[in-house]
C-alpha positions as CSV (number, residue, x, y, z in Angstrom):
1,X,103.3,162.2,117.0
2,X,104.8,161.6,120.7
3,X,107.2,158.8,119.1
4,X,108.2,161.4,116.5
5,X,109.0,164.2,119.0
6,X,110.6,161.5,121.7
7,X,113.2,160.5,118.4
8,X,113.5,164.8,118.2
9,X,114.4,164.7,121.8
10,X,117.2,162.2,121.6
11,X,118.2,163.5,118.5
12,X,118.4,166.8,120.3
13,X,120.5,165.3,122.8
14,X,123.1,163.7,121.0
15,X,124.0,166.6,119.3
16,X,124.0,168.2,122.9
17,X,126.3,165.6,123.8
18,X,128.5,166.1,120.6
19,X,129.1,169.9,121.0
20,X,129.8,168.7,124.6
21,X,132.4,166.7,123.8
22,X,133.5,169.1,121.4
23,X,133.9,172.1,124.0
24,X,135.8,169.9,126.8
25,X,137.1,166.7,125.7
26,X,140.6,166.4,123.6
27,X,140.9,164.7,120.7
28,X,144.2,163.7,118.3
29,X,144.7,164.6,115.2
30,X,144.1,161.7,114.0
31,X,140.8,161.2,115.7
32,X,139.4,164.7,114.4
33,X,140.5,163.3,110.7
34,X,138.6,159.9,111.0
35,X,135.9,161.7,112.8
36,X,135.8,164.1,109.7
37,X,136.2,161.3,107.3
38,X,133.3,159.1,108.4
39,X,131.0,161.9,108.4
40,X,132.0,162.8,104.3
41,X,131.5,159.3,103.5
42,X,128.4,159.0,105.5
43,X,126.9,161.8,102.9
44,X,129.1,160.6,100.2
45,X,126.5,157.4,100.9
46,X,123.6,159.3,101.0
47,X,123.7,161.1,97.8
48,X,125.0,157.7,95.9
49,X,122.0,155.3,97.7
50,X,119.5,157.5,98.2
51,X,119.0,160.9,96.4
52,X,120.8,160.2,93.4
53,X,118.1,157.1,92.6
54,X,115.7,159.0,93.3
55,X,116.6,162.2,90.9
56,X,117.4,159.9,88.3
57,X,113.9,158.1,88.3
58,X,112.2,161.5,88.8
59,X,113.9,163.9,86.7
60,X,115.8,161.6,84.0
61,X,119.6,161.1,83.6
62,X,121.1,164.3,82.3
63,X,119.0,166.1,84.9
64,X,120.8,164.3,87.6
65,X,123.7,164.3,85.8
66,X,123.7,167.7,85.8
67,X,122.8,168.3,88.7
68,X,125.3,166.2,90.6
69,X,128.4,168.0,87.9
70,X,126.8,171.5,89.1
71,X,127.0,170.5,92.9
72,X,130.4,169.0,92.7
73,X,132.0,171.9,91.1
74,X,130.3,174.5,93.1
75,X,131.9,172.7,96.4
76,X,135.4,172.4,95.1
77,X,134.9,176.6,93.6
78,X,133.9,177.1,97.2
79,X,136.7,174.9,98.8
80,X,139.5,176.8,96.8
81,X,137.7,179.9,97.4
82,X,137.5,179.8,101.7
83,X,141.0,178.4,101.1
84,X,142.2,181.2,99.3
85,X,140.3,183.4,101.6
86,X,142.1,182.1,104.7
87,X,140.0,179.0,106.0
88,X,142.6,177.0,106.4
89,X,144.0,179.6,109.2
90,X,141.2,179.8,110.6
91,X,141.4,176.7,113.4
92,X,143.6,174.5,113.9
93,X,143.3,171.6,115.9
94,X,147.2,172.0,117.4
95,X,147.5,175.7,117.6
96,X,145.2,178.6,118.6
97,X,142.8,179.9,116.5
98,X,144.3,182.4,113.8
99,X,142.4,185.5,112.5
100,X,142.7,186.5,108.9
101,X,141.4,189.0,106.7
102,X,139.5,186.5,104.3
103,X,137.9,184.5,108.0
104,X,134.6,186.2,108.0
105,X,133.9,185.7,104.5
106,X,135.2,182.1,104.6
107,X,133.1,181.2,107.1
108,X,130.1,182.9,105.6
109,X,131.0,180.9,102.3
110,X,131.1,177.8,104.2
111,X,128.0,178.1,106.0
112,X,126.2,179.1,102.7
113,X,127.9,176.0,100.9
114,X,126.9,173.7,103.5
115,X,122.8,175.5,104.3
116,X,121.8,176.0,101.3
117,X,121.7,172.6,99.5
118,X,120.6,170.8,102.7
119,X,117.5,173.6,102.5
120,X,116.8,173.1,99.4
121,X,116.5,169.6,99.6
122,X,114.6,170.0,103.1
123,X,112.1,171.9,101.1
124,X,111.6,170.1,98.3
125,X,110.6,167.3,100.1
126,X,108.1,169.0,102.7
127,X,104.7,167.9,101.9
128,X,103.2,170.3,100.8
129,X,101.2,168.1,98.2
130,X,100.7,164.8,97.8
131,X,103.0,164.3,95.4
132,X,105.9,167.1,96.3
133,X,108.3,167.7,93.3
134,X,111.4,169.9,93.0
């Protein structure tokens, strides 16, 4: 339990350290975008490796099938959606933040797109029983 909460702790602190960084240091461009590209591969990865085996031996092929279709068109809806919305004028990383009348509900859109199937999956697999299944 103490090594679980000492991982928690530095955990804790790199993402202290992150928003940090984020606040004071300056980054290019092109760092932000290779930042931001390692990060969607890093979960690209993780759905490909890890929970996509693991639906398909659990719940069968079309399950996961469908399941990955559903969550890949329900990100790019919501992508066109907080771009048509005004995400895109939201922040920029050369200019000053713009407000639009779409930003509040882009943002809520994003924060939805991005909590809700990281909760989900969260959830499903707490253990609440031996065997958890979602």
């Amino acid at each position: 339990m103490l090594l679980a909460g000492w991982w928690g702790l530095v955990a804790g602190l790199a993402l202290l350290l992150g928003a940090v960084l984020g606040l004071y240091a300056r980054a290019s461009v092109r760092t932000i975008g290779l930042v931001m590209g390692f990060g969607a591969g890093v979960l690209m990865s993780a759905v490909a490796f890890e929970l996509t085996l693991e639906s398909f031996e659990g719940a069968g092929h079309l399950a996961t099938i469908t399941g990955l279709a559903a969550g890949a068109l329900t990100f790019f809806v919501g992508d066109w959606l907080i771009d048509a919305w005004g995400g895109h004028r939201r922040k920029s990383p050369t200019m000053q933040t713009h407000a639009s009348a779409g930003g509040a509900s882009a943002l809520v859109l994003g924060a939805m797109l991005d909590g809700i199937p990281e909760s989900a999956a969260a959830s499903c697999s707490w253990p609440a029983s031996p065997r958890p299944s979602c």
